[in-house]
C-alpha positions as CSV (number, residue, x, y, z in Angstrom):
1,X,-188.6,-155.9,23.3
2,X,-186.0,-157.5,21.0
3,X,-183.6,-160.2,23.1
4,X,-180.1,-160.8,22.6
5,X,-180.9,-163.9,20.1
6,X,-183.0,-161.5,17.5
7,X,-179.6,-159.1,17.8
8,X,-177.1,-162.1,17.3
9,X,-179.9,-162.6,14.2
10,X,-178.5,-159.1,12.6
11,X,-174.7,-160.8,11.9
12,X,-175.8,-163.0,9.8
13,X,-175.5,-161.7,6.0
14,X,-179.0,-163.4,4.6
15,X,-180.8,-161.7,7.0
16,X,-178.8,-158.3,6.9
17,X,-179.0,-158.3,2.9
18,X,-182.5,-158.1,3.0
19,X,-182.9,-154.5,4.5
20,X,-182.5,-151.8,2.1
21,X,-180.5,-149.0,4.2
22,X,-177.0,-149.2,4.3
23,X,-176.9,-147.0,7.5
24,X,-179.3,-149.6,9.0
25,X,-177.0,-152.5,7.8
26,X,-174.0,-150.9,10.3
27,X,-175.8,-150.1,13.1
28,X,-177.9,-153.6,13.5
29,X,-174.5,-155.3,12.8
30,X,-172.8,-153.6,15.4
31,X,-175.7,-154.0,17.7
32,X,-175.6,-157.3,17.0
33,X,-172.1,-157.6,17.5
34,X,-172.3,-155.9,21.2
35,X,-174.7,-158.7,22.5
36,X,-172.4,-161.3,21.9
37,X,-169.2,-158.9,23.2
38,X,-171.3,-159.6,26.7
39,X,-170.6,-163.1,26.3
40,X,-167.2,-163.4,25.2
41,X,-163.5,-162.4,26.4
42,X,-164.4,-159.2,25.6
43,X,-167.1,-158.7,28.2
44,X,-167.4,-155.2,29.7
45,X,-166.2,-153.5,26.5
46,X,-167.7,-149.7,25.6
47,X,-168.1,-148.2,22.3
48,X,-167.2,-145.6,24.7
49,X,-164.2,-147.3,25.9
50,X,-161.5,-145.0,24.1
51,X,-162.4,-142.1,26.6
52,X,-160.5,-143.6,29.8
53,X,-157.4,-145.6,30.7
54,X,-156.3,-147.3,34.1
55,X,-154.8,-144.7,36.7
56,X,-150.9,-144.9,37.0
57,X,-148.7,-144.4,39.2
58,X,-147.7,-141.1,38.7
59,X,-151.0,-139.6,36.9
60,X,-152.3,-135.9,37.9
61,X,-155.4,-136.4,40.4
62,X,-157.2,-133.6,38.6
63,X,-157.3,-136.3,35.4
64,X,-159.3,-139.0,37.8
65,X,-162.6,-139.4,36.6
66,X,-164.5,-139.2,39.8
67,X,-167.7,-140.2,37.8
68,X,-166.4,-143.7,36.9
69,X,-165.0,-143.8,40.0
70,X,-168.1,-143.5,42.0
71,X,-169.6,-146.0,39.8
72,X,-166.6,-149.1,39.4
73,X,-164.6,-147.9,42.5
74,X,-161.8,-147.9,40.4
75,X,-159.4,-145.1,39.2
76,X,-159.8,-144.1,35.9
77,X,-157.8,-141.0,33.7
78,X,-160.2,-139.0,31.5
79,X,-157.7,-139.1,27.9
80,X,-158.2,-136.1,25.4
81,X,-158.9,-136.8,21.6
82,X,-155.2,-136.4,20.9
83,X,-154.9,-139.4,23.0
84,X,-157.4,-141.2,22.1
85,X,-157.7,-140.8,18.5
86,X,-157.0,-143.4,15.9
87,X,-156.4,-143.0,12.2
88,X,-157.7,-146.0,10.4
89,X,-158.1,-146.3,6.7
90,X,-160.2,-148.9,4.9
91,X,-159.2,-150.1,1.9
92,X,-162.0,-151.6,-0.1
93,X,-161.3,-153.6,-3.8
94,X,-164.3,-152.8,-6.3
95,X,-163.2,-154.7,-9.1
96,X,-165.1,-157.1,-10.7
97,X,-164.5,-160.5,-9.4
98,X,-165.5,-158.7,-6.0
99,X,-169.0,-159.0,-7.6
100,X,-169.2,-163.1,-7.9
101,X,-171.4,-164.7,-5.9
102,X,-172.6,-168.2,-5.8
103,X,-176.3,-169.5,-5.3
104,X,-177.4,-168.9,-1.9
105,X,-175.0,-166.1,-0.8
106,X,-174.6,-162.3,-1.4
107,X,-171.7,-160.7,-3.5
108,X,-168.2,-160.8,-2.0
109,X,-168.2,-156.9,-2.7
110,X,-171.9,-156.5,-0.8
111,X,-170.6,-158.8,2.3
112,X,-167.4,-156.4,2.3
113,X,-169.4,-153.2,1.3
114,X,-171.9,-153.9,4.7
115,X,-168.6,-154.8,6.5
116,X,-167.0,-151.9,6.0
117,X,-169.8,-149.6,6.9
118,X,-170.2,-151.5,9.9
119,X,-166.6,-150.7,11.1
120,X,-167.1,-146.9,10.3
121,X,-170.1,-146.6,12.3
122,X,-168.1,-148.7,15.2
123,X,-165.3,-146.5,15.2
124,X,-167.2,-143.1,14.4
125,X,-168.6,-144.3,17.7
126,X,-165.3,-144.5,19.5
127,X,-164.1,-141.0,18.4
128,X,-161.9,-142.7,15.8
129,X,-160.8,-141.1,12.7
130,X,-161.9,-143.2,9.5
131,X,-161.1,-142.8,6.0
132,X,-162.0,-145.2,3.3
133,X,-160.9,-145.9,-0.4
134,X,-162.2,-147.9,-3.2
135,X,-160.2,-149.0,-5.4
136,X,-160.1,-151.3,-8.8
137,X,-157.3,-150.7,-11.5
138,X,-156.7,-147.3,-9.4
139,X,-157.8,-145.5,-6.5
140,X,-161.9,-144.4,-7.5
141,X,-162.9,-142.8,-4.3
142,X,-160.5,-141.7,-1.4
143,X,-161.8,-140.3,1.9
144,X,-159.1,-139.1,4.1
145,X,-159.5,-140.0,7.9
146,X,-161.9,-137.5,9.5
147,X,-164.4,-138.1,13.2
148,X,-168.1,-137.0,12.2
149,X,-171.0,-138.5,11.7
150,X,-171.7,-136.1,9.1
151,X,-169.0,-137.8,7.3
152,X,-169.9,-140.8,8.2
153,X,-173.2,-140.6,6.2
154,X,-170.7,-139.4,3.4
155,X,-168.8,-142.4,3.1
156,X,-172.0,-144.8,3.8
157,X,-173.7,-142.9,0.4
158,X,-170.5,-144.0,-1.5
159,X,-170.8,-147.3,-0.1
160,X,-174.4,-147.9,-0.5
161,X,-173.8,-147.2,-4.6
162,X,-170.8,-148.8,-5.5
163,X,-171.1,-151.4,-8.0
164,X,-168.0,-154.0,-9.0
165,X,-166.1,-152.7,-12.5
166,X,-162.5,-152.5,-14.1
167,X,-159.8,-155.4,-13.4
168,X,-158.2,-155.4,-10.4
169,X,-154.4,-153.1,-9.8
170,X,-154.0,-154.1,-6.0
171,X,-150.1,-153.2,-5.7
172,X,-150.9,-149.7,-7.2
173,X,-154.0,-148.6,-5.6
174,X,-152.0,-149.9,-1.9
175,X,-149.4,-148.3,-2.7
176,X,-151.4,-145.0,-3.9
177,X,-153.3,-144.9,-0.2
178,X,-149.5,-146.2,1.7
179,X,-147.7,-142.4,0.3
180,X,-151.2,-140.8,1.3
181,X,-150.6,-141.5,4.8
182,X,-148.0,-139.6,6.8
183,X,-149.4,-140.2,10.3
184,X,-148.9,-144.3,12.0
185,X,-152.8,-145.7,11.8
186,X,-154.4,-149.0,11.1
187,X,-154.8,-150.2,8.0
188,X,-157.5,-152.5,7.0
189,X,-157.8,-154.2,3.7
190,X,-161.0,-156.4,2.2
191,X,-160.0,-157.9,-1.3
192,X,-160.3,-161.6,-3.0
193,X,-156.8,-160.7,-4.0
194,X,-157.1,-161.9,-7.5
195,X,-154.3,-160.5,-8.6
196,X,-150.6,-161.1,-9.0
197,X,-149.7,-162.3,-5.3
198,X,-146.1,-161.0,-5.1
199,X,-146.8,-157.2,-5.7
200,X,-149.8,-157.7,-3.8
201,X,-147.6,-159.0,-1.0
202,X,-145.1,-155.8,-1.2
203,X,-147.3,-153.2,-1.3
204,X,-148.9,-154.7,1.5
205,X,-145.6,-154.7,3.6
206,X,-145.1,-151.2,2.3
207,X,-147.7,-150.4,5.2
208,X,-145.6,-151.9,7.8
209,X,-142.2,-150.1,6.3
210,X,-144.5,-147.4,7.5
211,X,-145.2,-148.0,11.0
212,X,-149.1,-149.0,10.2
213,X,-151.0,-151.8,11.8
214,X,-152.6,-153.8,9.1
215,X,-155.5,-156.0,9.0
216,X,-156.0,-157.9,5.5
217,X,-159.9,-159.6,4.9
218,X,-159.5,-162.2,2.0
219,X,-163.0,-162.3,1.1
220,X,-164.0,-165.3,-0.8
221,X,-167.0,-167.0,-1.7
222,X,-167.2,-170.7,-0.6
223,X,-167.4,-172.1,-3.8
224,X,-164.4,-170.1,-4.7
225,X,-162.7,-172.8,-2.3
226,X,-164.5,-175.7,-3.0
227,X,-165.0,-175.3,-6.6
228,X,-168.6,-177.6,-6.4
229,X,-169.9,-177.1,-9.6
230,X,-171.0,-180.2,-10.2
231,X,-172.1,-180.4,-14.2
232,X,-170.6,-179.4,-17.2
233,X,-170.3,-175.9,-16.5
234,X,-169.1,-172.1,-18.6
235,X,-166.2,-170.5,-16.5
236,X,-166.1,-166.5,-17.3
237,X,-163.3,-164.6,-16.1
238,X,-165.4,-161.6,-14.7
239,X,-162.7,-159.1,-15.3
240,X,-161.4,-160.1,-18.6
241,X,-164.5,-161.9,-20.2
242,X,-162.3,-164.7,-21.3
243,X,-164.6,-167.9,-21.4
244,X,-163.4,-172.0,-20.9
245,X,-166.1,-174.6,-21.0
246,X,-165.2,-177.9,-18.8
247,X,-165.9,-180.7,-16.5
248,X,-165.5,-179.4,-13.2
249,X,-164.9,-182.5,-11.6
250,X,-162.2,-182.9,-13.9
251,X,-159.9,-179.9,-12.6
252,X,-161.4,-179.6,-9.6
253,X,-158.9,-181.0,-7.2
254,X,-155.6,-179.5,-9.2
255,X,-157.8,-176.0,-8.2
256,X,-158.4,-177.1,-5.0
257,X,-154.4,-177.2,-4.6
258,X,-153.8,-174.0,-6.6
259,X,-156.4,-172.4,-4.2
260,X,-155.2,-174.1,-1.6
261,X,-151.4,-172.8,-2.0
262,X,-152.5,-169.0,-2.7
263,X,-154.4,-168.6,0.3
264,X,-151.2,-170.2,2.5
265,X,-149.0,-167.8,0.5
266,X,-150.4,-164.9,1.3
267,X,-151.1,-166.2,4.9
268,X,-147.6,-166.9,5.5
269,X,-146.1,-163.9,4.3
270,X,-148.4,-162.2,6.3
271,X,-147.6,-163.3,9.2
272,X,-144.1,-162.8,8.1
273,X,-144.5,-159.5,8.3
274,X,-146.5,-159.0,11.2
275,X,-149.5,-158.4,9.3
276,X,-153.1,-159.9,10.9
277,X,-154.3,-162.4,8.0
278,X,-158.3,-163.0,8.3
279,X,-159.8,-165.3,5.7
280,X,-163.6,-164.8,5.5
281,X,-166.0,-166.6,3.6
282,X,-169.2,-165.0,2.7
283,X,-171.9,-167.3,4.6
284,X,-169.7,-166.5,7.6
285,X,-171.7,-163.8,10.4
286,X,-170.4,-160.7,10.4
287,X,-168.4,-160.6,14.0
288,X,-165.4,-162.2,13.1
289,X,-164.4,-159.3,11.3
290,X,-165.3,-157.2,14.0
291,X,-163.8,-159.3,16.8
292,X,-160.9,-158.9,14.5
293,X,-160.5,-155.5,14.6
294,X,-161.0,-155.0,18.4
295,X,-158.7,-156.8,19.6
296,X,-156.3,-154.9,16.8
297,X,-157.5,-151.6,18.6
298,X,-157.2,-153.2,22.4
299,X,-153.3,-153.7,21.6
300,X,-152.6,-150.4,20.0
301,X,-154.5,-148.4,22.9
């Protein structure tokens, strides 16, 4: 039998890449991701844990789960899907420079591609509704919120065959999904946000004119941030093909500013507007993300 140590094993994207089955990618993730739950703040939280709230004062007896009470001693009301029922729709960039990845480490759009499933199958799990798009210069798949594990399997095919093309439109394709969505939810984002950073930046807070939780994933490769080339070295701009050849030890510390200053901007202004700013690099295990987006649920519910 498998200990907690081989699950832990499962968050880790070297090890994950390796298995050929999307659908196996989620669920080993999130299996993964329960064995540490047990040791962490978080200890004692379900999958399940959407179907009950504390009793209140004032609360119907015929509501008491006498089930859960038999087994904690503690009062707990039995909450209906209405109740319980989150919209959440993940927004997914496919463009090109999602596809970069450095020696060593899998593609910023594969790390985000087994992230994503991952938090589907989690919240499938939980009764949640999920919907997903991906998106490049425009919206290329769009999969309204729905709870089934029939379309679950729907959106993990789409998933498991995406491949990174076209430049990158963030402002339109957010704000394509933002007037698609007429019910409060949680939006979650997972882009390297190469784009141009102030549109980016309003469509995002078009979501919060909205009433929507948002959680934004800036998915970057390490080398992204620490630009360690090393020799003399052919830069391609993936989306537009343009080419530069340099010294990266030359420029490498006026990009480590420049990076430095459009991660910060987008981090501030996200926090500005109450939106939950997660920067992820792609060695990093896969929990963070997740940890991210429970305690996101534990406030809203």
């Amino acid at each position: 039998m498998e200990n907690s140590q081989d699950f832990r094993s499962y968050l880790n994207p070297a090890i994950i890449s390796k298995l050929n089955s999307l659908e196996l990618k989620a669920r080993l993730v999130v299996e993964g991701f329960m064995v540490g739950l047990h040791r962490s703040p978080y200890h004692g939280f379900s999958v399940e844990f959407t179907q009950h709230r504390p009793y209140m004062q004032g609360d119907s007896l015929k509501d008491v789960d006498w089930k859960a009470y038999g087994k904690t001693e503690k009062y707990y009301i039995k909450q209906y899907e209405e109740e319980t029922n989150l919209k959440s729709y993940i927004l997914l960039d496919t463009s090109k420079s999602m596809g970069y990845a450095s020696e060593g480490n899998i593609s910023k759009l594969e790390y985000s591609s087994t992230l994503v499933a991952a938090l589907s199958y989690l919240m499938i799990k939980q009764q949640d509704a999920v919907g997903l798009a991906l998106y490049a210069e425009k919206i290329n798949k769009y999969f309204p919120p729905k709870v089934s594990r029939i379309y679950l399997q729907e959106i993990l095919k789409s998933l498991a065959i995406v491949k990174p093309s076209d430049k990158t439109n963030t402002a339109a394709s957010l704000n394509s999904v933002a007037e698609k969505i007429n019910r409060r939810g949680l939006v979650i984002i997972f882009s390297d946000f190469f784009d141009d950073v102030n549109s980016t930046l309003t469509a995002l807070k078009h979501f919060r004119y909205k009433k929507n939780e948002v959680i934004v994933f800036h998915i970057l490769d390490p080398v992204e941030r620490s630009f360690a080339f090393g020799k003399d070295a052919v830069f391609k701009d993936l989306e537009t093909a343009d080419e530069i050849t340099t010294q990266p030890f030359q420029i490498q510390r006026a990009y480590k500013e420049a990076m430095v200053d459009f991660i910060n901007k987008i981090k501030t202004e996200c926090f500005n507007s109450n939106i939950e700013y997660n920067l992820i690099e792609t060695f990093m295990p896969f929990d963070k993300a997740l940890y991210s987006y429970i305690q996101k649920r534990t406030m809203l519910y």
